[in-house]
C-alpha positions in Angstrom: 3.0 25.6 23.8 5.1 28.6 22.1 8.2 26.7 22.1 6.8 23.6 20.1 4.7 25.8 17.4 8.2 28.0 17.2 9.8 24.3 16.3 6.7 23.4 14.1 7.2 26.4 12.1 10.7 26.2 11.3 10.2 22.2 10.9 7.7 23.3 8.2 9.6 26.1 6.3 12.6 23.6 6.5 10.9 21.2 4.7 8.1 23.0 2.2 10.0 26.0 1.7 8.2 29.2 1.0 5.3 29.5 3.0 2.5 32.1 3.7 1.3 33.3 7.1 -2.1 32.0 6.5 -0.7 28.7 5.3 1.0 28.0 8.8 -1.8 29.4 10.7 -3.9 26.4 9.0 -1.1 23.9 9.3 -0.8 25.2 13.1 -4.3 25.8 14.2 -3.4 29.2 15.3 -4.8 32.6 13.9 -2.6 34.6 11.1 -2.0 37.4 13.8 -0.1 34.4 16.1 2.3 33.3 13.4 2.9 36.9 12.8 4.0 37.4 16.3 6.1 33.9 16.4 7.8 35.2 13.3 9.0 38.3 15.1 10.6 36.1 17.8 12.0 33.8 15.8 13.7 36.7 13.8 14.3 38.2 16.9 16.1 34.5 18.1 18.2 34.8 15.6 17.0 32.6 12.7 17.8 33.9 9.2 13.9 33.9 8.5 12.7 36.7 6.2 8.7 37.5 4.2 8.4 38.1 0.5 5.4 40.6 -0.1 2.6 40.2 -2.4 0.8 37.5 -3.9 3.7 35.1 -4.4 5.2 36.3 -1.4 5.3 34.1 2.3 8.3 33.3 4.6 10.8 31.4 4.0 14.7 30.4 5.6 17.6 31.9 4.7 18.9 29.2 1.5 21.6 26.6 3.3 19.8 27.1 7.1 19.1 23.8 8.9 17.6 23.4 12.2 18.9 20.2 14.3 16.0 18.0 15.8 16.5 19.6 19.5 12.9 20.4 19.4 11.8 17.1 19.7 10.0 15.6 23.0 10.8 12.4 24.1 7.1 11.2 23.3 7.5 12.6 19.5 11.1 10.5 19.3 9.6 7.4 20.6 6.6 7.6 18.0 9.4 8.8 15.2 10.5 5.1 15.4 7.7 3.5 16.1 6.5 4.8 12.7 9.7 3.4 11.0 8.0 -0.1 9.9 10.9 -2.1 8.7 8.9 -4.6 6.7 7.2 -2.6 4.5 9.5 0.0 4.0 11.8 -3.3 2.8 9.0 -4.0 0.6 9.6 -0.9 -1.7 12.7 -1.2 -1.7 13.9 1.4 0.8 14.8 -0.8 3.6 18.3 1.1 3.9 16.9 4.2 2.8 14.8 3.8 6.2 18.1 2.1 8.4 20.2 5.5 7.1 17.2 7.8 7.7 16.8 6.6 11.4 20.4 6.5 11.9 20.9 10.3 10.7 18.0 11.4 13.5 19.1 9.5 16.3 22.7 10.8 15.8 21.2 14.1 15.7 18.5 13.7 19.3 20.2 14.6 22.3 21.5 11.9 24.5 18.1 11.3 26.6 15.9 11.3 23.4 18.4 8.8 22.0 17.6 6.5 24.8 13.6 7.0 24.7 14.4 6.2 20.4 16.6 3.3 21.8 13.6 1.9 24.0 10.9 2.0 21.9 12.5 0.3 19.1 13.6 -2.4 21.3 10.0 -3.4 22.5 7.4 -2.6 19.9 7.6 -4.2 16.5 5.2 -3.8 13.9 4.0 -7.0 12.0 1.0 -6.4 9.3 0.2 -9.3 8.0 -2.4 -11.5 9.9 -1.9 -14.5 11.3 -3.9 -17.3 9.0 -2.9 -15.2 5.8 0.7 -15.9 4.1 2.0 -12.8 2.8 1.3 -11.5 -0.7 4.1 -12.2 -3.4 4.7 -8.3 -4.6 7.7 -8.4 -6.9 6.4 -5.3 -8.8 5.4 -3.4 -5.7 8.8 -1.2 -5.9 8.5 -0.8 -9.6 5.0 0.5 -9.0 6.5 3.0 -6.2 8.9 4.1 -8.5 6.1 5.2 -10.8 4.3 6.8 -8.3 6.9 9.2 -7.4 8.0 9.8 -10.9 4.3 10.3 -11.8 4.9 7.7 -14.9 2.2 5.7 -16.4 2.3 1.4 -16.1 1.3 -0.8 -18.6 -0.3 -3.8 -16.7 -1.3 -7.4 -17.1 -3.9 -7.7 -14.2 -5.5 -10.4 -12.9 -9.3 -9.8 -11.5 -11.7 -12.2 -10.4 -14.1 -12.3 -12.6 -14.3 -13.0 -16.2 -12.2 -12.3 -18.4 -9.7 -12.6 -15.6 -6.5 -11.6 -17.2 -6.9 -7.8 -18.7 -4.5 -5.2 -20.2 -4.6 -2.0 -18.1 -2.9 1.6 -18.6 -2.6 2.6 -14.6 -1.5 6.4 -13.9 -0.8 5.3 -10.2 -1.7 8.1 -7.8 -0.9 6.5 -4.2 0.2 3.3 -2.7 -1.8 1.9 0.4 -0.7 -0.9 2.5 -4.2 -2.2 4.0 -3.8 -5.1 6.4 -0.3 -6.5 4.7 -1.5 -6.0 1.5 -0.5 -3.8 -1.0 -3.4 -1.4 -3.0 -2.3 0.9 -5.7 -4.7 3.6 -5.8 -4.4 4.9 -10.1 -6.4 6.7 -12.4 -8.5 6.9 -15.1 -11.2 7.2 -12.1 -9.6 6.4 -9.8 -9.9 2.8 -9.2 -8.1 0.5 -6.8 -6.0 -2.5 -7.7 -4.4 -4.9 -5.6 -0.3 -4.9 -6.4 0.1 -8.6 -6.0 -2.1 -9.1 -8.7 -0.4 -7.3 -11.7 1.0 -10.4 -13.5 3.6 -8.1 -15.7 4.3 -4.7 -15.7 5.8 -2.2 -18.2 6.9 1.4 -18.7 7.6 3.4 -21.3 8.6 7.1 -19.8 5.1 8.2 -20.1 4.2 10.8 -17.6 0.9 11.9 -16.2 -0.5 14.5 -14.0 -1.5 14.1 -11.1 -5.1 15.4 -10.3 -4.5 18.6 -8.8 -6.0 18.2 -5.1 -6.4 14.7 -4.8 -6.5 14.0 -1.3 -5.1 9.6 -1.2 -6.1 9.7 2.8 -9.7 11.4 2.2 -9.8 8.9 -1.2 -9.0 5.8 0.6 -11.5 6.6 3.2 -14.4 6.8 1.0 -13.6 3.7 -0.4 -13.3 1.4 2.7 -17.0 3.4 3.4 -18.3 2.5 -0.1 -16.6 -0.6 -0.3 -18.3 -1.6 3.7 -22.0 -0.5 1.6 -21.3 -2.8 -1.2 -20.5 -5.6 0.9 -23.3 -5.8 3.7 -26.8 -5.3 1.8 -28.7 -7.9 3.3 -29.9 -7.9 6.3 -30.8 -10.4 8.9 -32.7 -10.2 12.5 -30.5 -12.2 15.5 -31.0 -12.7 19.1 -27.6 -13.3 21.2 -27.0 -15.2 24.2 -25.4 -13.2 27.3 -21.6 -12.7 26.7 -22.6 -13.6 22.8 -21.1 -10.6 20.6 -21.2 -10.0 16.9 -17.9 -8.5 15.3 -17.7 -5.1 12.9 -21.0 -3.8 11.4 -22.8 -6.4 12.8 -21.5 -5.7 16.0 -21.6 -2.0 15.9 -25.6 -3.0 14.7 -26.3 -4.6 18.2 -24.8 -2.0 20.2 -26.7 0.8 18.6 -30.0 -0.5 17.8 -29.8 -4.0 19.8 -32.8 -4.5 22.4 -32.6 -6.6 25.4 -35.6 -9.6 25.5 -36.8 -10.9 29.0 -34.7 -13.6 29.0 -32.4 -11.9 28.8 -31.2 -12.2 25.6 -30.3 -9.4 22.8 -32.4 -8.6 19.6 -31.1 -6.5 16.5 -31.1 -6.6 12.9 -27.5 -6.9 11.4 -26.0 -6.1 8.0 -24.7 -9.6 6.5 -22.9 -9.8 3.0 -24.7 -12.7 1.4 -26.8 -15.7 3.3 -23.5 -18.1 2.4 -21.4 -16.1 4.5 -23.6 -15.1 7.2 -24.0 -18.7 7.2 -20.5 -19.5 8.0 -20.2 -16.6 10.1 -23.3 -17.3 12.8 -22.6 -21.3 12.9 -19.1 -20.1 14.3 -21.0 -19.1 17.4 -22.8 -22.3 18.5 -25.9 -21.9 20.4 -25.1 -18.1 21.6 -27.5 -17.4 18.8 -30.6 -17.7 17.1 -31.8 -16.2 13.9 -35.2 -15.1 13.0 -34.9 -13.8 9.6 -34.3 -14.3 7.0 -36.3 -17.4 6.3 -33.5 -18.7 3.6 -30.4 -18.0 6.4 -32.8 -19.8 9.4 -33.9 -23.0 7.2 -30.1 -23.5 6.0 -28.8 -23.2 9.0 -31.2 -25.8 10.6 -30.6 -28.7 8.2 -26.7 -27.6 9.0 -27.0 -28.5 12.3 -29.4 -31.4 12.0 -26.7 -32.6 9.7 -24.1 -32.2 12.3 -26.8 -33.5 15.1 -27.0 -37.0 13.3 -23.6 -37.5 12.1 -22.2 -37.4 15.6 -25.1 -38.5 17.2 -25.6 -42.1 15.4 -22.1 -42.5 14.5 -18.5 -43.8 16.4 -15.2 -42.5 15.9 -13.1 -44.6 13.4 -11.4 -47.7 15.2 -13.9 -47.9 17.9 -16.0 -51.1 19.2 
C-alpha cells in the first residue's frame, strides 16, 4: 500500500541517511519512477525532505527531523517484540540497552498498538537452547561483540578438537551468529568460523581491521550450514521404513524425494549418513520400523547389536529376582 511504502521510505532515510532514488526502489521493490512520485507527496505532506543532484547526490531529511512510529500496524508491533530476545540480547551485554529500547517504542505506539506490544510479549517467549544441552559458558561473548562493532582485531587462545587442541589465533571478527543457543563468531583471515565458548582467553590491543567491503554475514552463514551439511553426510546407506516410520533432516528429506513404496507396503530410499557409527546409533533408535540393506559394514553391526541385546534380555533376570 502507498501509505506503508510512504512510512518505509521515511523509516529508511531516518535511519541511513542520504539515499538515492534507485537505492529505495531496491530496498522497496518498486520502480525509480514510483519513489519519485512518493517523494513529491511526501514533500507535498509536509516533510522537510529534499534531493542533492549528481553523483553523490540522493534524498535525504531535513538534519534534526524525526518521524514517530504511527506508521506501525499492529501485526509489525507484535513481531517488533517478539524479535526482542531477552536472553541473548543479555548475553552481549545489552540486556538494558534492549529493556530501554523497547520501553522508548512502546511509549511512542499509539494506545491500541501498545496493547497488541503488550500481548505478544506476555505469551510468546523465546528460549534457544535445547532441551538435553546445558548452555554454553561465554564469558568473552560481549568482549568479542565489542570488537565486532569497533572492527578491532582479538588475540585468541582457542580450543579445537583436534590436535594440537589449544592454538594462538589473530581473529578480525566480522559477525556474530547465535545458531541453536550457541554462539559462532564468523572472523577473517578466510573467513572461518569459531565457536565463542571455546576461546579460552582473549586479548586486544586497539588494532583495527577492515572489514571486507560487501561481505554479506546472512549469505556467508548460509553457505556454510550448506557446506558444512556436504561435509557431514558423505556416506550413504539404502533403508526400507515401516508405515508411520520417518527419518529426520537429509535423511528425511532423502525419502520424501526419492523414497519408493515396496508391496508390502513399506518405503525404500537411499539416505545421506555421516559415518556408519552414527548412522548406527541413529537407526537402532527406531526399533524394527526399519531395515537396512546397504551398506554391508552398517547391516552386519547392527545385527550383532541386536543379537547382543536379543540374548542379554532373553537368557537373563532382572537383579533380585527368583
Amino acid at each position: 500500500m502507498k501509505s506503508s511504502r510512504l512510512v518505509s521510505i521515511l523509516l529508511l532515510l531516518q535511519t541511513r541517511g542520504r539515499m538515492t532514488a534507485a537505492q529505495l526502489a531496491e530496498e522497496l521493490e518498486v520502480s525509480v519512477r514510483t519513489v519519485y512520485r512518493d517523494v513529491e507527496a511526501l514533500g507535498a505532506a509536509g516533510v522537510p525532505l529534499y534531493g542533492d543532484a549528481g553523483h553523490a547526490g540522493g534524498y535525504r531529511l531535513l538534519d534534526g527531523y524525526r518521524t514517530r512510529l504511527t506508521g506501525l500496524t499492529a501485526d509489525e508491533a507484535e513481531a517488533l517484540f517478539l524479535a526482542g530476545a531477552p536472553g541473548p540480547a543479555a548475553q552481549l551485554g545489552l540486556g538494558s540497552v534492549l529493556a530501554a529500547a523497547q520501553l522508548k517504542v512502546r511509549a511512542a505506539l499509539p494506545a491500541e498498538l501498545r496493547a497488541h506490544a503488550d500481548r505478544i510479549s506476555g505469551r510468546f517467549h523465546l528460549d534457544a537452547p535445547g532441551w538435553y544441552a546445558d548452555a554454553d559458558d561465554t564469558p568473552h561473548l560481549p568482549a568479542v561483540a565489542d570488537a565486532v562493532w569497533s572492527s578491532r582485531v582479538l588475540h585468541v587462545r582457542y580450543r579445537r578438537w583436534r590436535e594440537p587442541t589449544d592454538v594462538e589465533r589473530r581473529l578480525e571478527p566480522y559477525g556474530l551468529v547465535l545458531k541453536a543457543g550457541r554462539w559462532y563468531v564468523v572472523a577473517g583471515p578466510g573467513p572461518r568460523t569459531y565457536r565463542v565458548d571455546q576461546i579460552l582467553e582473549l586479548t586486544t590491543h586497539g588494532e583495527e581491521f577492515t572489514r571486507p567491503e560487501g561481505f554479506d554475514l546472512v549469505a556467508h552463514w548460509a553457505a556454510y550450514q550448506r557446506g558444512f551439511h556436504d561435509r557431514l553426510h558423505r556416506g550413504e546407506a539404502v533403508v526400507r521404513l515401516a508405515p508411520g516410520t520417518t527419518l529426520t533432516g537429509p535423511a528425511g528429506e532423502a525419502v520424501r524425494r526419492d523414497g519408493r513404496t515396496d508391496d508390502d507396503g513399506w518405503t525404500r530410499a537411499t539416505v545421506p549418513i555421516e559415518s556408519v557409527d552414527h548412522a548406527h546409533a541413529e537407526f537402532l533408535r527406531l526399533g524394527s520400523g526399519i531395515e537396512v540393506l546397504a551398506p554391508d559394514e552398517l547391516r552386519s553391526r547392527i545385527a550383532r547389536t541386536v543379537a547382543e541385546l536379543a540374548e542379554r534380555y532373553g537368557n537373563s533376570r532382572a537383579p533380585g529376582g527368583d
